[in-house]
C-alpha positions in Angstrom: 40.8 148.3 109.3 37.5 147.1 107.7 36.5 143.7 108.1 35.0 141.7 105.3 33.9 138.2 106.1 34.2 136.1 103.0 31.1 134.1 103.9 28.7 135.6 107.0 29.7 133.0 110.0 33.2 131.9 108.8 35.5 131.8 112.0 37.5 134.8 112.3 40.3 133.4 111.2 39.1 133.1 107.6 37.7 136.5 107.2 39.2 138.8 104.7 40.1 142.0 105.1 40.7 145.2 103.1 44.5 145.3 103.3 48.2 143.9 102.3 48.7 141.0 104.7 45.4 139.5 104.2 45.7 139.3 100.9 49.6 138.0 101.0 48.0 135.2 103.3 45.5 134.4 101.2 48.3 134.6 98.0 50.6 132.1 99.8 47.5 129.3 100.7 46.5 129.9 97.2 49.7 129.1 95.6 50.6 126.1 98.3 47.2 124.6 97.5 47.8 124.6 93.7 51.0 123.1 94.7 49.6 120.5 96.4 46.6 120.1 93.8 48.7 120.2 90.5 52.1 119.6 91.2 52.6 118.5 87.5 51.2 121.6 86.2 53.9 122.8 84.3 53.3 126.3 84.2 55.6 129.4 83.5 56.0 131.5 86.8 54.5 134.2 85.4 51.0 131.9 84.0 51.0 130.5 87.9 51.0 134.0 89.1 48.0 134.9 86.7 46.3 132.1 87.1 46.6 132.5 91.1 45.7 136.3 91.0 42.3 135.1 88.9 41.8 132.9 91.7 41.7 135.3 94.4 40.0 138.3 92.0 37.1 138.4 94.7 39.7 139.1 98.0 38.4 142.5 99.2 42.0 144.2 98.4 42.7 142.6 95.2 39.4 144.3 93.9 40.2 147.3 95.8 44.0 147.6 94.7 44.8 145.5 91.6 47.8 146.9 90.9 49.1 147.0 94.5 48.0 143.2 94.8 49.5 142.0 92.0 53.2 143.4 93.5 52.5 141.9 97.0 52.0 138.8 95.2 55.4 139.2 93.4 56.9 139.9 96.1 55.6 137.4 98.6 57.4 134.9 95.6 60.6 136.6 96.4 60.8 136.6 99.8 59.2 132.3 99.3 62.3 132.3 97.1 59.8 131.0 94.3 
């Protein structure tokens, strides 16, 4: 598994990596925190979901594996029963 630090010196924690899980825990803080930020947004599921994936269009496996993001994502909103 290749690490890739989002910014040199973050604590390991909040490094990215190149794979599935980091990017479905980086999907679910996204969405909570627009949640939190905008909980009168009024958007469509589907526009959220967009507008989320946009959001995280620099994580090292969304640019790696679009497509394959984009169904962890869905299916992370399944399994949150969103």
């Amino acid at each position: 598994m290749r690490e890739v630090p989002a910014n040199p010196g973050q604590p390991l924690g909040e490094r990215l990596f190149n794979n599935a899980d980091s990017f479905a825990q980086a999907f679910d803080e996204a969405w909570r925190l627009h949640e939190r930020q905008q909980p009168d947004h009024g958007l469509p599921r589907e526009h959220k979901l967009a507008l989320i994936l946009e959001t995280l269009a620099e994580h090292p496996f969304r640019r790696s594996e679009p497509e394959l993001a984009a169904q962890v994502a869905s299916f992370r909103l399944r399994l949150l029963g969103l």
